[in-house]
N, CA, C and O atoms as CSV, one atom per row, in Angstrom:
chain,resi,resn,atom,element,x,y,z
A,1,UNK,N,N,0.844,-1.166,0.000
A,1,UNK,CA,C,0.000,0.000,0.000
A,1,UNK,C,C,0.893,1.233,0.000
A,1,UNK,O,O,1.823,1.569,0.734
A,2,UNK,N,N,0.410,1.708,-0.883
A,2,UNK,CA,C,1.557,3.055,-1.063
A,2,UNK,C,C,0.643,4.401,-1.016
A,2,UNK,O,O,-0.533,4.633,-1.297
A,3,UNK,N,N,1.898,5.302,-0.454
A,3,UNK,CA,C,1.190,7.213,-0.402
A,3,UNK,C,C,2.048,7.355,-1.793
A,3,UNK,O,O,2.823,6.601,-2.381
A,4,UNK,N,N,1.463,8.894,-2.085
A,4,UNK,CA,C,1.800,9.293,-3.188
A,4,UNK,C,C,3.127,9.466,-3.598
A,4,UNK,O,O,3.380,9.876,-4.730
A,5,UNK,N,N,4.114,9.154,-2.672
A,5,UNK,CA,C,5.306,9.702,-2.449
A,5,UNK,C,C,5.717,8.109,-3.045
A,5,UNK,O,O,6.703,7.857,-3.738
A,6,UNK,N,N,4.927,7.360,-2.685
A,6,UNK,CA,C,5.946,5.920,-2.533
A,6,UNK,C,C,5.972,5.211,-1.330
A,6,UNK,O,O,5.954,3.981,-1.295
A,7,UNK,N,N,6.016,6.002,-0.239
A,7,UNK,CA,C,6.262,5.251,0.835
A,7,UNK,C,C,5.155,4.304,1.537
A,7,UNK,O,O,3.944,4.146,1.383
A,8,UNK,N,N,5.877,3.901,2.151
A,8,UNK,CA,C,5.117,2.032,2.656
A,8,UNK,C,C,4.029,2.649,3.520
A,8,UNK,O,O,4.523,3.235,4.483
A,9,UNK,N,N,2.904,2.693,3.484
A,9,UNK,CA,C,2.089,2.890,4.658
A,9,UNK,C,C,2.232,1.630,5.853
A,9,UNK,O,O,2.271,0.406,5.726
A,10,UNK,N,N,2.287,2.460,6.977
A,10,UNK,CA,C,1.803,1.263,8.188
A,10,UNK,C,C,1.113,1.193,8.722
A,10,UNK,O,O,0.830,1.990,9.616
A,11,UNK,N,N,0.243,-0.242,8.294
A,11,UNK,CA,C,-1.351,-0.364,8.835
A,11,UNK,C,C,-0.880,-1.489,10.628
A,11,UNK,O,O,0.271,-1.787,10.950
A,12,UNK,N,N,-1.965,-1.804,11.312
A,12,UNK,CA,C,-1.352,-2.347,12.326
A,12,UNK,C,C,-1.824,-3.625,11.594
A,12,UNK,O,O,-2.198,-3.684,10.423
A,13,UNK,N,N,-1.703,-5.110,12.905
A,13,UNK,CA,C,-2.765,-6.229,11.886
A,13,UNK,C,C,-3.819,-6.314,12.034
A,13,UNK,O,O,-4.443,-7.140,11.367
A,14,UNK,N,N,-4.555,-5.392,13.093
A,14,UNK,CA,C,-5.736,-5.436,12.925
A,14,UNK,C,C,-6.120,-4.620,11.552
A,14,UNK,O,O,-6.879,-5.221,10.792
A,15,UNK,N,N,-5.803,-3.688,11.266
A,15,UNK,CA,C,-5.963,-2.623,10.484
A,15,UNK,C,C,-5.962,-3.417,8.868
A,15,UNK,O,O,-6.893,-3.283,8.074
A,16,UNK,N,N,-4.746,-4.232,8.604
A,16,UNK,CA,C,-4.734,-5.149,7.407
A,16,UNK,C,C,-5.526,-6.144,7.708
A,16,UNK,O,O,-5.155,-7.070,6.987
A,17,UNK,N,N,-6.353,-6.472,8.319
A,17,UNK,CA,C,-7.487,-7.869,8.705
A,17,UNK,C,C,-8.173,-6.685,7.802
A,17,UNK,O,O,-7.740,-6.622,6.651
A,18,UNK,N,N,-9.289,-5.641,8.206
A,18,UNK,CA,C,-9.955,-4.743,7.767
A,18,UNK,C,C,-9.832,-4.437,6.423
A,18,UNK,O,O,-10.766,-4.335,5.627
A,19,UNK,N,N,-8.693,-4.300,6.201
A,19,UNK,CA,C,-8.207,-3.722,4.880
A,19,UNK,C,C,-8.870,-4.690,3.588
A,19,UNK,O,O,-9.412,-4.475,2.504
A,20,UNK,N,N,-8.535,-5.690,4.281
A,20,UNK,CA,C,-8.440,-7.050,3.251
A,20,UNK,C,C,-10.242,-7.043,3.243
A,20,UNK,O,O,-10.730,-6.922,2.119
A,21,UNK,N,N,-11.114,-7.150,4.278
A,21,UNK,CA,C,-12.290,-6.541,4.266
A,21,UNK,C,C,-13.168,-5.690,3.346
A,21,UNK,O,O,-14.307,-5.946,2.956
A,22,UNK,N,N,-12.265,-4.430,3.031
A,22,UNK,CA,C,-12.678,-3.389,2.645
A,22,UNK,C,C,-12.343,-3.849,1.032
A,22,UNK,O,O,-13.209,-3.777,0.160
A,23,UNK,N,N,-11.175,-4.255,0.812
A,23,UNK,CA,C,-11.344,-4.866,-0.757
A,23,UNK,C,C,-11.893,-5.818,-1.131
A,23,UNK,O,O,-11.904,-6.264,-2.278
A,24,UNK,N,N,-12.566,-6.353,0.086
A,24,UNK,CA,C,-14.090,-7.657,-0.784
A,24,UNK,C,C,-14.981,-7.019,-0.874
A,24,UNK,O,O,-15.880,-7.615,-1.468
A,25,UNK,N,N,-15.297,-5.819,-0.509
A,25,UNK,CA,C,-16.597,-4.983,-0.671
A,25,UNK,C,C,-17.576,-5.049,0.678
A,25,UNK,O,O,-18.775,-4.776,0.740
A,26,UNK,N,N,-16.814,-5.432,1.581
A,26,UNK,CA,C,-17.809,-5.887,3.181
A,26,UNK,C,C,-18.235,-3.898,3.329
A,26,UNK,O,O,-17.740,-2.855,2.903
A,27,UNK,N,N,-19.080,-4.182,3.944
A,27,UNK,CA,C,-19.913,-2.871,4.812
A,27,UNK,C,C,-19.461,-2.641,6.232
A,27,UNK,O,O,-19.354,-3.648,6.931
A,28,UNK,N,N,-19.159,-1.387,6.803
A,28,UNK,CA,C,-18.915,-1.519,8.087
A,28,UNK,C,C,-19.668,-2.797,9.291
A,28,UNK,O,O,-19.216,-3.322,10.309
A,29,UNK,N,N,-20.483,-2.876,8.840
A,29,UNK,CA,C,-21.356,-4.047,9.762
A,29,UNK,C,C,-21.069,-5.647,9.203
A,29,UNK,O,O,-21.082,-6.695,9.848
A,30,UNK,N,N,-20.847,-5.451,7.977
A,30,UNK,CA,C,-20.257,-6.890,7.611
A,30,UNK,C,C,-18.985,-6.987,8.180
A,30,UNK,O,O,-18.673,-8.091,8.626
A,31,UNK,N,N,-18.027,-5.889,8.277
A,31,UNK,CA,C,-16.990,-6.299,8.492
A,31,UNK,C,C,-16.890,-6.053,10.621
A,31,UNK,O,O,-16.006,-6.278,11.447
A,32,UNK,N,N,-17.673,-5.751,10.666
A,32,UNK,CA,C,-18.243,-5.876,12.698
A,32,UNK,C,C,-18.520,-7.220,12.781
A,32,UNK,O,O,-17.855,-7.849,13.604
A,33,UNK,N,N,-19.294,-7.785,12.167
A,33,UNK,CA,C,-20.094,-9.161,12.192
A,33,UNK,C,C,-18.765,-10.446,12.269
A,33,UNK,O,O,-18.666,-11.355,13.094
A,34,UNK,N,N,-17.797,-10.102,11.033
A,34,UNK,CA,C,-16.964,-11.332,10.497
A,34,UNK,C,C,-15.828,-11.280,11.684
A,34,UNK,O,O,-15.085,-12.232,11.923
A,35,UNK,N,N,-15.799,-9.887,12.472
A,35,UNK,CA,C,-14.643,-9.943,13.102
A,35,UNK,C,C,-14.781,-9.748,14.772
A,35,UNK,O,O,-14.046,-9.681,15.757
A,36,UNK,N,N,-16.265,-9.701,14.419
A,36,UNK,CA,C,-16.905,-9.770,16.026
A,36,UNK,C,C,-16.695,-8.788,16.760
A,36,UNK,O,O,-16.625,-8.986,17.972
A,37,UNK,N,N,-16.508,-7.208,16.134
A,37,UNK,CA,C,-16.340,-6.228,16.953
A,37,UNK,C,C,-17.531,-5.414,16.625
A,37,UNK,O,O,-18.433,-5.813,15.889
A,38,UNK,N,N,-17.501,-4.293,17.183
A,38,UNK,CA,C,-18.987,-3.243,17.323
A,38,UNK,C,C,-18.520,-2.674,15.850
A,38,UNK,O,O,-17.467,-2.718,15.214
A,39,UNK,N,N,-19.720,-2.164,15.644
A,39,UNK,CA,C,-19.880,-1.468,14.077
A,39,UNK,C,C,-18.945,0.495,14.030
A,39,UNK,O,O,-18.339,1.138,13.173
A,40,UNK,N,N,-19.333,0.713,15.403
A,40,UNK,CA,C,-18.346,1.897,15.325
A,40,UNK,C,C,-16.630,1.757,15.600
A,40,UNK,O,O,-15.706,2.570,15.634
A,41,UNK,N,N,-16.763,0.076,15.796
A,41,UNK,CA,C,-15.291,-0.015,15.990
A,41,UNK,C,C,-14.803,0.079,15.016
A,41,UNK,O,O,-13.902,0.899,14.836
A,42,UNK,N,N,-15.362,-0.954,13.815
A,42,UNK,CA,C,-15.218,-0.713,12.571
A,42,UNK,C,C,-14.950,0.383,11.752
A,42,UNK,O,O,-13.993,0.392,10.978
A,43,UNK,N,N,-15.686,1.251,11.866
A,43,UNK,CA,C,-16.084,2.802,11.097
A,43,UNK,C,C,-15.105,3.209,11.289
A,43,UNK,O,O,-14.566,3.944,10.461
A,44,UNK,N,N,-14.301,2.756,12.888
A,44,UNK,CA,C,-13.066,3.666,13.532
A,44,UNK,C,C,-12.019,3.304,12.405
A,44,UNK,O,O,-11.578,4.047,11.528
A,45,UNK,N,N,-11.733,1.967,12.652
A,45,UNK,CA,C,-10.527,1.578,11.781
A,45,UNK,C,C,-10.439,1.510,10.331
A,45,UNK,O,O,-9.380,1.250,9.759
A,46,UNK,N,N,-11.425,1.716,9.786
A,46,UNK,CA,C,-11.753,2.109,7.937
A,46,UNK,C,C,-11.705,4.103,8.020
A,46,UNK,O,O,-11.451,4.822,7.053
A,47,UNK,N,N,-11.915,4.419,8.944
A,47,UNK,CA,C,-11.586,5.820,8.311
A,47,UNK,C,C,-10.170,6.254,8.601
A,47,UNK,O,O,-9.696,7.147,7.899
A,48,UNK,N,N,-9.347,5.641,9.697
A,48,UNK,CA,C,-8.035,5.374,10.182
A,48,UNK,C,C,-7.181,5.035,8.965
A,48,UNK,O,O,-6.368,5.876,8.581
A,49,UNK,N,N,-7.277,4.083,8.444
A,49,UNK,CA,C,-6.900,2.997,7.172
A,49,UNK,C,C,-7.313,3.786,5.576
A,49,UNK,O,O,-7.075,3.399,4.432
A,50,UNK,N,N,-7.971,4.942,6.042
A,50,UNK,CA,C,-8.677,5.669,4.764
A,50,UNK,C,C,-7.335,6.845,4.866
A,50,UNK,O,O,-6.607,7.188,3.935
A,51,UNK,N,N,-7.286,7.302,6.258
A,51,UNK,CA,C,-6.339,8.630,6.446
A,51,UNK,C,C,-4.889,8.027,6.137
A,51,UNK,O,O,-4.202,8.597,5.289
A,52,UNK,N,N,-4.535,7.204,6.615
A,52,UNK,CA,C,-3.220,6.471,6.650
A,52,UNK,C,C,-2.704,6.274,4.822
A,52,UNK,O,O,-1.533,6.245,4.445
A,53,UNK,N,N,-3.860,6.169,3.974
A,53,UNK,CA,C,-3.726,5.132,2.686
A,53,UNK,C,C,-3.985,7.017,2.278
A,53,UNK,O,O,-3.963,7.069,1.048
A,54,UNK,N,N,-4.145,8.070,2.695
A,54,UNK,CA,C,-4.954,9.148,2.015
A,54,UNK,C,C,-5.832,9.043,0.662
A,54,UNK,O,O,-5.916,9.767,-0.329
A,55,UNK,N,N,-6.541,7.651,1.101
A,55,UNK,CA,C,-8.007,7.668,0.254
A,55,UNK,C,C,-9.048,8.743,0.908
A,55,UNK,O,O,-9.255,9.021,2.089
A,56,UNK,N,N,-9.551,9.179,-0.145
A,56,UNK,CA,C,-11.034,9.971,-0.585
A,56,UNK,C,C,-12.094,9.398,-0.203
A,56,UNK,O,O,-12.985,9.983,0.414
A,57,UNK,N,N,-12.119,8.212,-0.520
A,57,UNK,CA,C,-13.877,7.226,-0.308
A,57,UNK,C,C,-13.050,5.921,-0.237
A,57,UNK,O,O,-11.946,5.624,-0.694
A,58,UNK,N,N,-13.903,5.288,0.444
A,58,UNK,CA,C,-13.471,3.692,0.343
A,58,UNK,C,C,-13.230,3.095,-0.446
A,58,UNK,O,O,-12.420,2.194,-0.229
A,59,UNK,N,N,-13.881,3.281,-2.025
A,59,UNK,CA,C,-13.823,2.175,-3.475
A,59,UNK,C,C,-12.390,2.829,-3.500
A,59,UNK,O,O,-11.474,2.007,-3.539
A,60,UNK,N,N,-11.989,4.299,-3.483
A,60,UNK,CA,C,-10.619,4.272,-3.779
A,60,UNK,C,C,-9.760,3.325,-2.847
A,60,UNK,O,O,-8.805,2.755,-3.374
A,61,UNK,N,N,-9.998,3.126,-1.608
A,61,UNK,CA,C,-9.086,2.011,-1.006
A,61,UNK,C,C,-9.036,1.037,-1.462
A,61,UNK,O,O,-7.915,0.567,-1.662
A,62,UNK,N,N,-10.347,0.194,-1.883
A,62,UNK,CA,C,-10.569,-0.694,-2.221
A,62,UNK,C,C,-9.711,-0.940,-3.465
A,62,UNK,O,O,-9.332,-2.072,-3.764
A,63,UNK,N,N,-9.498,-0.153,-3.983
A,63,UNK,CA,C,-8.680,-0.353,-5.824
A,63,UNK,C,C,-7.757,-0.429,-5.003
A,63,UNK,O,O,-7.387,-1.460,-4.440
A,64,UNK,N,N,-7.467,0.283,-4.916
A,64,UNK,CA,C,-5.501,0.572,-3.808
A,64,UNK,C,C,-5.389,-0.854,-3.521
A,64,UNK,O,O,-4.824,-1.643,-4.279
A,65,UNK,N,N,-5.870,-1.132,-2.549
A,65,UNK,CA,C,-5.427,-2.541,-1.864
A,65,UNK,C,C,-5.134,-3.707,-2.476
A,65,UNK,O,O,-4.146,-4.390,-2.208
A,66,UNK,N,N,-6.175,-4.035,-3.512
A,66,UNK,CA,C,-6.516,-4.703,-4.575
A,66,UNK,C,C,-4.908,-5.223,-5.426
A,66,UNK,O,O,-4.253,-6.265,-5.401
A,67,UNK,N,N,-4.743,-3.887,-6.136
A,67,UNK,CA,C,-3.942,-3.567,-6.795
A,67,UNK,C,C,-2.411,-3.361,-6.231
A,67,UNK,O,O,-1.443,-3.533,-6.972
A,68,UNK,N,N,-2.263,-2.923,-4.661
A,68,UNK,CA,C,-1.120,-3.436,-3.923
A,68,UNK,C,C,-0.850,-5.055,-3.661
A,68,UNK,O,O,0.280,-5.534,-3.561
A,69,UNK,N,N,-1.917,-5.710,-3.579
A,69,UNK,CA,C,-1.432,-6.950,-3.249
A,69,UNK,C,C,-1.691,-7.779,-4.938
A,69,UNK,O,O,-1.287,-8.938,-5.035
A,70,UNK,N,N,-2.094,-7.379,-5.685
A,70,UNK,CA,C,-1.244,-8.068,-6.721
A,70,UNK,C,C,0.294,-7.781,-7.078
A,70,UNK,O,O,1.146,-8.613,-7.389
A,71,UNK,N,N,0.428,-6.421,-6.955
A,71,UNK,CA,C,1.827,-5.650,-6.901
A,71,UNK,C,C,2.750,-6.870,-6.228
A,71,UNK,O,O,3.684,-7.357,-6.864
A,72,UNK,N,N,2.447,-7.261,-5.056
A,72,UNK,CA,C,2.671,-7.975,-4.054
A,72,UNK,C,C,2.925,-9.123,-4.567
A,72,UNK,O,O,3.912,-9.710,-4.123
A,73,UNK,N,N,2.130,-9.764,-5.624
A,73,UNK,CA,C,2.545,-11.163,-5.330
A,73,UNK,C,C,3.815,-11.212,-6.869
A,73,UNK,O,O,4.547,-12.091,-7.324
A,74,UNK,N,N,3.563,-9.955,-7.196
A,74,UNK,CA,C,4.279,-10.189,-8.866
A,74,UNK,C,C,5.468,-9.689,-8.286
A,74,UNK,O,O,6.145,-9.308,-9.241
A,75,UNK,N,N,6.320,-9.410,-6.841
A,75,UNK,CA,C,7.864,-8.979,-6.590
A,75,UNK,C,C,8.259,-10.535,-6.302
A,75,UNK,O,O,9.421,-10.836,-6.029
């Protein structure tokens, strides 16, 4: 996952559990449900993971992530 600069963002592992979440298309409450935490816990760590990644809206994370971990498997 990269900033505009290049550099490595650092998510924690909860934060990449979520992440990976947010690029299947889960909803804050889907992703409360799968991971058994409250729905504003959620909200917390997707807008955290939004500031960190300096995405706009979530589908932009969602491409990001997507597209980092193919990045990922093709090094």
């Amino acid at each position: 996952m990269s900033q505009q600069q290049g550099d490595t963002v650092r998510l924690t592992k909860r934060e990449r559990q979520i992440a990976e979440l947010i690029a299947r298309g889960l909803s804050n409450k889907q992703i409360a449900s799968t991971l058994k935490i409250a729905t504003v816990t959620a909200k917390t760590h997707v807008r955290n993971i939004m500031e960190k990644m300096q995405c706009h809206s979530r589908q932009v994370c969602a491409v990001t992530l997507v597209h980092e971990s193919y990045r990922a498997k093709d090094d």
